[in-house]
MIGUZA-419361 format. One record per atom (N, C-alpha, C, O): residue in three letters; y, x, z. Coordinates in pm, whole numbers, plus 50000, padded with zeros to 5 digits. Layout:
% residues N
ALAYXZ/...
***
This chain:
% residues 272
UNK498805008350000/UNK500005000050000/UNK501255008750000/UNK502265006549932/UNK501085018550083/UNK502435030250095/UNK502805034749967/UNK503995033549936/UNK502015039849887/UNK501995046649699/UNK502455035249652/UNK503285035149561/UNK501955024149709/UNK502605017449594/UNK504025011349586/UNK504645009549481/UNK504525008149732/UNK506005009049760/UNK506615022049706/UNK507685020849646/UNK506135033349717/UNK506935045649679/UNK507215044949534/UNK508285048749485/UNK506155039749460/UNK505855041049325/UNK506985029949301/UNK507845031349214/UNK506915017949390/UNK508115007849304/UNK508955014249308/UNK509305018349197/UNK509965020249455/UNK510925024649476/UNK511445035449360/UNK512535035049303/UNK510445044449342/UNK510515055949257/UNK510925049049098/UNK511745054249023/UNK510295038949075/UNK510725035848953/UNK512065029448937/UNK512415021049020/UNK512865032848837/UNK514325028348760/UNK514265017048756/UNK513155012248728/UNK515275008948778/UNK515454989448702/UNK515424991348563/UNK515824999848483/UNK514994983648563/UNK514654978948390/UNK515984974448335/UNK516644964948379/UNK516314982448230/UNK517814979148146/UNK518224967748084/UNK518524971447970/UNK518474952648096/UNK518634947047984/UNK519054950947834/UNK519894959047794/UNK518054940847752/UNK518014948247583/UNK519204945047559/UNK519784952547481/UNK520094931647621/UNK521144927247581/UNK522624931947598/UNK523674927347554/UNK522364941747669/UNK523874950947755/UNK523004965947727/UNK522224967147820/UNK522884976547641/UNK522714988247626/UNK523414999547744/UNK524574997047776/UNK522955008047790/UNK523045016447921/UNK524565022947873/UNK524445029847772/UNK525385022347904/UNK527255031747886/UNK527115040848024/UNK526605041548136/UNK528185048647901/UNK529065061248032/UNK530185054948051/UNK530945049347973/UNK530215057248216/UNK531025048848267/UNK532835057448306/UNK533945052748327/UNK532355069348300/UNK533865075448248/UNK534335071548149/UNK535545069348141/UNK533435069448043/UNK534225067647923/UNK534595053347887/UNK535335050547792/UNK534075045147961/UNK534425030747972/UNK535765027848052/UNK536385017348037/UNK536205038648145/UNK536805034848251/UNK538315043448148/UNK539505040248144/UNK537715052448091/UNK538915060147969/UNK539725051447876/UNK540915050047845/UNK538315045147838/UNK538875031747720/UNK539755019047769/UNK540505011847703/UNK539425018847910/UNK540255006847938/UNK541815011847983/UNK542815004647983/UNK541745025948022/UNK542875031148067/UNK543685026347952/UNK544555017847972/UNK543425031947813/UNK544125032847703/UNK544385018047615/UNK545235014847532/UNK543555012847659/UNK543594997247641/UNK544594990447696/UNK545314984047619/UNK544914990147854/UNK545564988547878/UNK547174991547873/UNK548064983147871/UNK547265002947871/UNK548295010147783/UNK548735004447679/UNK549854999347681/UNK547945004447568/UNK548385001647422/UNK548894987747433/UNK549734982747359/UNK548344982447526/UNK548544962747533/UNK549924963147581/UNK550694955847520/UNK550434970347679/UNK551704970947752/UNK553154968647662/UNK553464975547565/UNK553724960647702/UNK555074957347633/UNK556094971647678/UNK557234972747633/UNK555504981447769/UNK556394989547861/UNK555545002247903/UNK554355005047893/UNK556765009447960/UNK556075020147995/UNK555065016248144/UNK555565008148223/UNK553465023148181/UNK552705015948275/UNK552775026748416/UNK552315038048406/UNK553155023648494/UNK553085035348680/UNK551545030348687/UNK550915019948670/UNK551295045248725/UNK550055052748774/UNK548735038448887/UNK547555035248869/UNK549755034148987/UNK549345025749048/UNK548905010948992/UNK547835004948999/UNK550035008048940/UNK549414994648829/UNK548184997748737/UNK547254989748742/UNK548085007848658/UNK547045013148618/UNK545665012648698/UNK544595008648650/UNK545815016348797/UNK544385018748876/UNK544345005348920/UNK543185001648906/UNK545034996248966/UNK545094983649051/UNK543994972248922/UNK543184963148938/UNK544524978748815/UNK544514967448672/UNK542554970748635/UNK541654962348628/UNK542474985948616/UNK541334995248635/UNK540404994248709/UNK539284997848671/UNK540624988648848/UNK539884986048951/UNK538794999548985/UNK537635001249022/UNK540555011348928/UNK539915024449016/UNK540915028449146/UNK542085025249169/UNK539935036849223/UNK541285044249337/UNK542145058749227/UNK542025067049137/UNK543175051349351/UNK544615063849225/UNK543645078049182/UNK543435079249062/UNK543115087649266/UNK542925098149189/UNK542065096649117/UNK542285102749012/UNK540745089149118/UNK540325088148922/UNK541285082348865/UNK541925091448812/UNK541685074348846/UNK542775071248764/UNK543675082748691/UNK543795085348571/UNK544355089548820/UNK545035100948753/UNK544135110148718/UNK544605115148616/UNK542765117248750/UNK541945124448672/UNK541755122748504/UNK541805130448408/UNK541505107448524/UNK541215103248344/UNK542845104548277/UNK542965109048164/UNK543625101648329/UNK545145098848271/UNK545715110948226/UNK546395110248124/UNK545435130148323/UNK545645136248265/UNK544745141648135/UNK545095148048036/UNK543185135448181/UNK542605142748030/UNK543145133347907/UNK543145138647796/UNK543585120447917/UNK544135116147792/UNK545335117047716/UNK545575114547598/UNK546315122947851/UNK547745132847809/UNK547445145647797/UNK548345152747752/UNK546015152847835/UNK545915166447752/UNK545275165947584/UNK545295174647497/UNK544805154147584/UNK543995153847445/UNK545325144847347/UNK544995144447228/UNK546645138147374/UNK546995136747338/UNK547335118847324/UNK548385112747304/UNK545925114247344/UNK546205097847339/UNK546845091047454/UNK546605078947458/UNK547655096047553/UNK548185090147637/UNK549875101847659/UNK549755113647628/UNK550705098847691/UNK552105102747720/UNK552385101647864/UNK551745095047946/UNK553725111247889/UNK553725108448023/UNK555035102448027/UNK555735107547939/UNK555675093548094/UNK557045087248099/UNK557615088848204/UNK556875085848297/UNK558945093348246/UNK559605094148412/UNK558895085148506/UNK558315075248463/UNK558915087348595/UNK558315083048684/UNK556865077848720/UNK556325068348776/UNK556565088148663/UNK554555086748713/UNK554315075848609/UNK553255069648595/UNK555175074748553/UNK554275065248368/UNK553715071048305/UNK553675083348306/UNK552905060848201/UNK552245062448089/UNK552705051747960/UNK552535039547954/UNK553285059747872/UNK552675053747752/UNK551915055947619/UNK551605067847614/UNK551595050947536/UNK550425054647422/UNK551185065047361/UNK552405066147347/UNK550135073247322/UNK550505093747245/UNK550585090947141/UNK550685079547095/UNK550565101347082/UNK550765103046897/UNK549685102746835/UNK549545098446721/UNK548525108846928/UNK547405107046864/UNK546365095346891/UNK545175095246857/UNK547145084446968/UNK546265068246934/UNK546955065046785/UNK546215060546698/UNK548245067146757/UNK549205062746605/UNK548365070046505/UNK548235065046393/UNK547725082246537/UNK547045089546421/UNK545605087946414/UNK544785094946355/UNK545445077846485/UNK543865077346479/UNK544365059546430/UNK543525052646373/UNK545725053946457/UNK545155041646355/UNK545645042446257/UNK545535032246189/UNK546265051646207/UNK546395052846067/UNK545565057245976/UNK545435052545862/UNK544935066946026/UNK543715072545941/UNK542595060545971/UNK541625058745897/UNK542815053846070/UNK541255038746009/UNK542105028345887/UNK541485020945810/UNK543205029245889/UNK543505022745807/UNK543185026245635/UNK542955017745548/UNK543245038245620/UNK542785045245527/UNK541275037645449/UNK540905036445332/UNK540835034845548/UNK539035026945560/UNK539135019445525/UNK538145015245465/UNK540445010045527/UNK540424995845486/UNK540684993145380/UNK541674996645317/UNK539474983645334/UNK539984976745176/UNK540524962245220/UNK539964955345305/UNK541424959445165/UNK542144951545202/UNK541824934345182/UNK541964924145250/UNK541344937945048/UNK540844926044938/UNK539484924045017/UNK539104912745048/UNK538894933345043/UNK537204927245134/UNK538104924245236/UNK538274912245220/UNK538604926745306/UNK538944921745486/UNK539714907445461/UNK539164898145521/UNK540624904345401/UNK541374893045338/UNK539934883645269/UNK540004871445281/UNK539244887045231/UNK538174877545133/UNK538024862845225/UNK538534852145193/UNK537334865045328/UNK537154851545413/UNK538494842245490/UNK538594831345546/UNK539324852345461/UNK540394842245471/UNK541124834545374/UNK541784824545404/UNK540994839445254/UNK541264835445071/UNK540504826245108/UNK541234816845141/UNK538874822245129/UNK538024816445119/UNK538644804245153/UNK538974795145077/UNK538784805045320/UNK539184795545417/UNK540514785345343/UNK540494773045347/UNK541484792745286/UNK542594786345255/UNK542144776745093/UNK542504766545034/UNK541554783345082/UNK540874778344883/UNK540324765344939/UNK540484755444868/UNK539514763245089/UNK539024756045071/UNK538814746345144/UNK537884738245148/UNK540354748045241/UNK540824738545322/UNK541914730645202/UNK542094718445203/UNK542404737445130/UNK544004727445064/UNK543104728644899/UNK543644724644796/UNK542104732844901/UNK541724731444720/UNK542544735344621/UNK542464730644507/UNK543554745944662/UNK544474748644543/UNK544264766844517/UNK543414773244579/UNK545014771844435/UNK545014784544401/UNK545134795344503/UNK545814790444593/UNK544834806544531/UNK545114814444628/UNK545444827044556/UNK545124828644438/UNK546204837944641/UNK546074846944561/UNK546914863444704/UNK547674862944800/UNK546344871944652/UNK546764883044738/UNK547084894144662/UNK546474899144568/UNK548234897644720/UNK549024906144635/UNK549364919844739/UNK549024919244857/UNK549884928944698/UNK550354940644764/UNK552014946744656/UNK552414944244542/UNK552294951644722/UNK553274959944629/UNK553504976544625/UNK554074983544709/UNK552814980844487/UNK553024995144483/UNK553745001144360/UNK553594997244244/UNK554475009944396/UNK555495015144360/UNK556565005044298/UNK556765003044178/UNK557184999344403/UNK557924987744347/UNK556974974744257/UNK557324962944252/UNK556494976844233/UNK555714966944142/UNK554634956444267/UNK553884961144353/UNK554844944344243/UNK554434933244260/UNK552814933744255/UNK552584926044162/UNK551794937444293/UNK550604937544187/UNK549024926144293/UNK548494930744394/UNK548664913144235/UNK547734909144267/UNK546204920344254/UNK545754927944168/UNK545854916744367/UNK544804925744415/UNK543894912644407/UNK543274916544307/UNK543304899844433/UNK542384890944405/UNK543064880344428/UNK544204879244474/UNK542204871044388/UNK542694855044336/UNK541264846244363/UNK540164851244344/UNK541474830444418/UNK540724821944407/UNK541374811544325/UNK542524808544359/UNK540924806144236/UNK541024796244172/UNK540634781544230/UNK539604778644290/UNK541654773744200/UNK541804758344302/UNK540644752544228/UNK540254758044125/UNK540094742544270/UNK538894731944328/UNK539234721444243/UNK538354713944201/UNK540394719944213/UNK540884705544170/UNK540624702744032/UNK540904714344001/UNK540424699243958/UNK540344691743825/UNK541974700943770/UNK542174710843700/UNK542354696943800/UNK544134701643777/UNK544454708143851/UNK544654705243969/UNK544614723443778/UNK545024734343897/UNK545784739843763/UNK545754736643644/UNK546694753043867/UNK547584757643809/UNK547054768343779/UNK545924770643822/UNK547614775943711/UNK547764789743622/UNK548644798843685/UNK549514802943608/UNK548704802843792/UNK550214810043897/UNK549954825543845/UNK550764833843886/UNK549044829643768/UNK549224848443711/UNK548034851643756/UNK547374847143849/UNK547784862343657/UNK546394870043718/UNK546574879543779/UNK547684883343815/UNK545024887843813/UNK545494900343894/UNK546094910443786/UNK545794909743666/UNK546894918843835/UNK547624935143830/UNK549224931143835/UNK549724919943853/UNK549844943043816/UNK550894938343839/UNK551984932643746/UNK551594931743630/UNK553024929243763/UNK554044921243788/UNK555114929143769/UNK555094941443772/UNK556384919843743/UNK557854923643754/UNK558524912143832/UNK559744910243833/UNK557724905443889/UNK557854890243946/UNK557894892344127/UNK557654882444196/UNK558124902044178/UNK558624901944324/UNK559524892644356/UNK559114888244464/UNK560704885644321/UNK561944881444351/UNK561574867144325/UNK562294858944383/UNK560374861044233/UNK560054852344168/UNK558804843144250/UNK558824830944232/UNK558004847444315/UNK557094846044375/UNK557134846244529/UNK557904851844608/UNK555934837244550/UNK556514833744737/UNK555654851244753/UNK556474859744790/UNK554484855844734/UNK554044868644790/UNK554934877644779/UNK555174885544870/UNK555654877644644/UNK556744891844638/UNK557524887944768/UNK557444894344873/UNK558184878244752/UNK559804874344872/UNK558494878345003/UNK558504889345058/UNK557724870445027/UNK557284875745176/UNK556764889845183/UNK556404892245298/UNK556634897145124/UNK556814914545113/UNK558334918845119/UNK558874924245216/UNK558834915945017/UNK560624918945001/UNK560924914245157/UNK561474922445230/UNK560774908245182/UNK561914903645320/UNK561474911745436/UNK562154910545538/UNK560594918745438/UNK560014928545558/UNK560134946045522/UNK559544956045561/UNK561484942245407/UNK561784956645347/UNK563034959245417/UNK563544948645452/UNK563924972745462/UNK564854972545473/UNK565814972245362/UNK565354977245259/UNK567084967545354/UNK567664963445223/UNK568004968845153/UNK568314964045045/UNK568134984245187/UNK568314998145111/UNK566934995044997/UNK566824989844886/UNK566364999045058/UNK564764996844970/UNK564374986744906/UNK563484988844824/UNK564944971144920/UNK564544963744883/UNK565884959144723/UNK565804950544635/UNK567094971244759/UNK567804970344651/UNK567654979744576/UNK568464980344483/UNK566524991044588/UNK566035001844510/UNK565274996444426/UNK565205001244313/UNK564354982544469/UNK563024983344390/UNK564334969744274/UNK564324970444151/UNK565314958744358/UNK565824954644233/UNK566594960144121/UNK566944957544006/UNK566694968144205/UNK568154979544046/UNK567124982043940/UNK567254980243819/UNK565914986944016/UNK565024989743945/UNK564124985743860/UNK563514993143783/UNK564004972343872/UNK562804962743799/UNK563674953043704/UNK563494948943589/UNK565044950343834/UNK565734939343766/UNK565284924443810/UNK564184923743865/UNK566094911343791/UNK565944901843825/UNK565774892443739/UNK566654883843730/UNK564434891743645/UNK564074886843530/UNK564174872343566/UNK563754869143677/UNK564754861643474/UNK564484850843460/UNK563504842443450/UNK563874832443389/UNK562404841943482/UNK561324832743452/UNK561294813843442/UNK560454806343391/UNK562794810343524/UNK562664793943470/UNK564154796543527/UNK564584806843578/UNK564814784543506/UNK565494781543561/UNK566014785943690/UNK567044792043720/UNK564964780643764/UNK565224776743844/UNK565104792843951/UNK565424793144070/UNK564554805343869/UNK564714819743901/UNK566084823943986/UNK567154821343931/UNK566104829244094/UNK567104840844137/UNK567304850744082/UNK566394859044085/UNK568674854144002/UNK568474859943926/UNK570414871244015/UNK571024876243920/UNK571054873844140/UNK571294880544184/UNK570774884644315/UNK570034878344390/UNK571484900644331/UNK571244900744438/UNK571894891944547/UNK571304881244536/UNK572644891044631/UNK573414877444671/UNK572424868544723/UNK572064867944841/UNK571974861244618/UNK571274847344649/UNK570014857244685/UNK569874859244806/UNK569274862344615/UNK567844871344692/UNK568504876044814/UNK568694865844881/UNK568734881344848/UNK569584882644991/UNK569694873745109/UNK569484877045226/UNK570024863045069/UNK569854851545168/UNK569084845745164/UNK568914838145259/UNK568114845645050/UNK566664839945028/UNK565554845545124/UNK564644839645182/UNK565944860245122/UNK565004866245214/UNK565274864345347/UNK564284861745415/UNK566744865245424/UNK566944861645573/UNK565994850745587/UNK565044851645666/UNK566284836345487/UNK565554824945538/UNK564004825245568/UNK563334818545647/UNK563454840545431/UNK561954837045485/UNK561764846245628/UNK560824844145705/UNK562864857145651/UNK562324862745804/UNK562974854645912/UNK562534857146024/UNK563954845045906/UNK563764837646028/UNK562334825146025/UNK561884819246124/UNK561984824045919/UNK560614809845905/UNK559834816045903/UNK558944808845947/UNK559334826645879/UNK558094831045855/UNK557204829645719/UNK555984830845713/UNK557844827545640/UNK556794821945490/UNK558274820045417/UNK559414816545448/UNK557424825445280/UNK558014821845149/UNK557424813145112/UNK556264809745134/UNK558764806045010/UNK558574795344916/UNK559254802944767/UNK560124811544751/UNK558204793244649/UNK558544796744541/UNK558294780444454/UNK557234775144420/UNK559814775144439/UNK560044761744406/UNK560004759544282/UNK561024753844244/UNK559214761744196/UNK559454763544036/UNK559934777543983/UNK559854779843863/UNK560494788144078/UNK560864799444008/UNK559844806243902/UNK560124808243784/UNK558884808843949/UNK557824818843841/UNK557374811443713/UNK557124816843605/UNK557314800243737/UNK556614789943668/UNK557144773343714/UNK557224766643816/UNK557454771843558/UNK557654755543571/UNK556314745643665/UNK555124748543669/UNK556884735243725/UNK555964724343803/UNK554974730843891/UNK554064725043948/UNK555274744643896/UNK554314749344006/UNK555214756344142/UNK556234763344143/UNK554314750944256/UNK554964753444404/UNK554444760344457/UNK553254757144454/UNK554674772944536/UNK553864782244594/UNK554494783744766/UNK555664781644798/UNK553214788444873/UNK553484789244970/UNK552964798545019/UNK551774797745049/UNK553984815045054/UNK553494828745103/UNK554244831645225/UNK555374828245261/UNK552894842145307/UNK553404847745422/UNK552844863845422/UNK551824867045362/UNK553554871845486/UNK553284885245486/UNK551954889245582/UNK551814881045672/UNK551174897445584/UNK550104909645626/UNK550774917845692/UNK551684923445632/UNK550564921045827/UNK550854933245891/UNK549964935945941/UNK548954930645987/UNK550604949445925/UNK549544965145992/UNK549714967246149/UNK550584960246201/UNK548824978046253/UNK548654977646385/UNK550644983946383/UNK551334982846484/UNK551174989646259/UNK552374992646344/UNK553904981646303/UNK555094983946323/UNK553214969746242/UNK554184962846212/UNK554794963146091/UNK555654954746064/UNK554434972346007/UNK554304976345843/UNK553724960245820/UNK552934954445895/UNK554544953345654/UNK553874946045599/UNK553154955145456/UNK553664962545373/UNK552184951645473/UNK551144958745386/UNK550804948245282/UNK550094954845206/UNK550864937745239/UNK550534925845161/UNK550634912945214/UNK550734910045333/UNK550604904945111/UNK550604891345177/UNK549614879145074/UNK548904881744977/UNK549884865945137/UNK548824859745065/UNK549944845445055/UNK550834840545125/UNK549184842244911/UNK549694828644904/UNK549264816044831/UNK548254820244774/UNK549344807444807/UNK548634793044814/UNK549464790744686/UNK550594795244670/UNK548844783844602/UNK549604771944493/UNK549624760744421/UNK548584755344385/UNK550344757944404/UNK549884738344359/UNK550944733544269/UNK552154735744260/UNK550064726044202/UNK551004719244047/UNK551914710144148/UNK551524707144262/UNK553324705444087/UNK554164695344133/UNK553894691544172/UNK554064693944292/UNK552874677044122/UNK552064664244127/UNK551544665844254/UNK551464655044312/UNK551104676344325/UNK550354673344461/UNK551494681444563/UNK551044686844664/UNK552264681844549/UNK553354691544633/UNK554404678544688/UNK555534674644657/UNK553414674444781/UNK553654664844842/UNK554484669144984/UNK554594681344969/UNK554974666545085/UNK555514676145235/UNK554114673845263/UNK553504683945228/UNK553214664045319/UNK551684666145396/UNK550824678645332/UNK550094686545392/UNK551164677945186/UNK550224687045152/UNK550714702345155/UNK549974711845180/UNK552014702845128/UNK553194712645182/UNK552544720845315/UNK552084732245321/UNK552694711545406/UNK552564716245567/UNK551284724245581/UNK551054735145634/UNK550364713945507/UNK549194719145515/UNK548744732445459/UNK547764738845497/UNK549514735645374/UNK548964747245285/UNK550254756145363/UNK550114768445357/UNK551194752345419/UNK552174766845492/UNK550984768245649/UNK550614778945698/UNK550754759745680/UNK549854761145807/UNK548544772945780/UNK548304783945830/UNK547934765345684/UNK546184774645661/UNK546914785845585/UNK546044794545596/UNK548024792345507/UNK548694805645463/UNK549054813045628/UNK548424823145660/UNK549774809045693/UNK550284813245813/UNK549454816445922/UNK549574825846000/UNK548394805545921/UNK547164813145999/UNK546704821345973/UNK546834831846036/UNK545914819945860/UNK545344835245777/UNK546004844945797/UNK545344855045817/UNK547574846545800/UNK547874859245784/UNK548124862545934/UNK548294874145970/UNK548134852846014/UNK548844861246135/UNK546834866246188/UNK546544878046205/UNK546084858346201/UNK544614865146222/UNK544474876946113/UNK543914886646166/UNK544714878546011/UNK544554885245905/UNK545124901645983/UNK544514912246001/UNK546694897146018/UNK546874909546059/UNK546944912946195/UNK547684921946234/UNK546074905246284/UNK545654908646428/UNK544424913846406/UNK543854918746504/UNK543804913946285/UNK542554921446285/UNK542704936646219/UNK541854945446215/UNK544064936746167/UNK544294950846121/UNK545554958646249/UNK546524966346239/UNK544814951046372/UNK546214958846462/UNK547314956146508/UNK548014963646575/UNK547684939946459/UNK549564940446424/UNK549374931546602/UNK548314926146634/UNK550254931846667/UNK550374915046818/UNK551894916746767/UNK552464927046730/UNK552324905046776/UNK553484898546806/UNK554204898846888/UNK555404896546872/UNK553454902947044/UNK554134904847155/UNK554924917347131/UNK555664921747218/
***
């Protein structure tokens, strides 16, 4: 009976398959920096450990190896905030990202909540350029452009919701440069009016494109951001006249606006 108490004792608990065995320094590292990065502010030593649910000197043990390796800073008064090298480690994952696969299930979602056109665009070197497209559901769908690029930034709800997250130096480099082509009527065709076109989409959040690119067609875009607040692309919705109803309006600025704000909480970006 004695061997065999020893023998239980002697033996390890059995690991659940469902929770895999961690190092717990390095768990207790990750949350340091977690917490950190989440912070609207610089974080004291004590809040840290309190938040950590370590005593102060591990806390400060892990805090200086992450201000000697670089991913943590030190701020007056026994603070911390995030280093140069958490910014260089999310820039280089960004590198990883294809944009058009990570965006795909959200194209999906919007194609096939409002049944109309979708489309995702980026802008490089000044140029406007669709990166993928879903085609609307409806019997009667529109024709809003295919993929590559464009001279249609100023014209389109994706260009304006890119343009308006430009500073205006830059965003009057790429018009001197391309120019403010007419496509209907109903086109912006100075700077001036693009100018105040864009304030309106950064206080709302979303572009509109009311017939500019294309006659009887209505479009509804919002911008993509990156973990540092960079807009990197955006996505947008479209629909012939005839169904550009306000219900159907709302609906398609709602499922655009979701997508993008999840879109770019999964590439890094919070709002806070």
């Amino acid at each position: 009976m004695l061997d065999d108490i020893d023998h239980a004792q002697a033996t390890p608990p059995l690991t659940s398959p469902l929770k895999p065995p961690t190092i717990q320094s390095v768990e207790r590292a990750l949350t340091l920096l977690e917490l950190i990065a989440e912070s609207n502010q610089d974080v004291g030593l004590n809040e840290l450990a309190v938040q950590a649910r370590l005593n102060a000197s591990t806390c400060h043990h892990l805090l200086a190896t992450l201000v000697q390796r670089g991913y943590v800073a030190k701020a007056p008064g026994r603070r911390y905030r995030p280093g140069s090298r958490m910014l260089s480690l999310g820039q280089a994952s960004l590198k990883h990202v294809d944009l058009s696969q990570r965006a795909a299930p959200y194209l999906e979602r919007i194609n096939a909540a409002t049944g109309e056109t979708v489309h995702l665009a980026v802008l490089q070197s000044g140029e406007l350029t669709t990166i993928a497209k879903r085609d609307a559901r409806h019997a009667v769908r529109v024709d809003a452009g295919n993929l590559g690029k464009s001279d249609a930034a100023h014209a389109t709800a994706t260009g304006k919701a890119i343009l308006a997250a430009l500073p205006e130096s830059e965003m009057r480099r790429i018009v001197e440069h391309r120019g403010l082509r007419a496509f209907t009527n109903g086109t912006i065709t100075t700077f001036e009016a693009l100018a105040a076109e864009l304030e309106t989409v950064r206080r709302d959040g979303f572009a509109m494109d009311r017939e500019e690119f294309q006659p009887f067609v209505v479009c509804v875009g919002a911008p993509i951001r990156d973990f540092t607040g960079a807009v990197v692309g955006s996505i947008s919705a479209s629909t012939p006249t005839m169904r550009a109803t306000e219900d159907h309006l709302a609906l398609m600025r709602a499922e655009v606006i979701g997508a993008t704000r999840q879109l770019s909480e999964e590439l890094g970006y919070s709002a806070a």
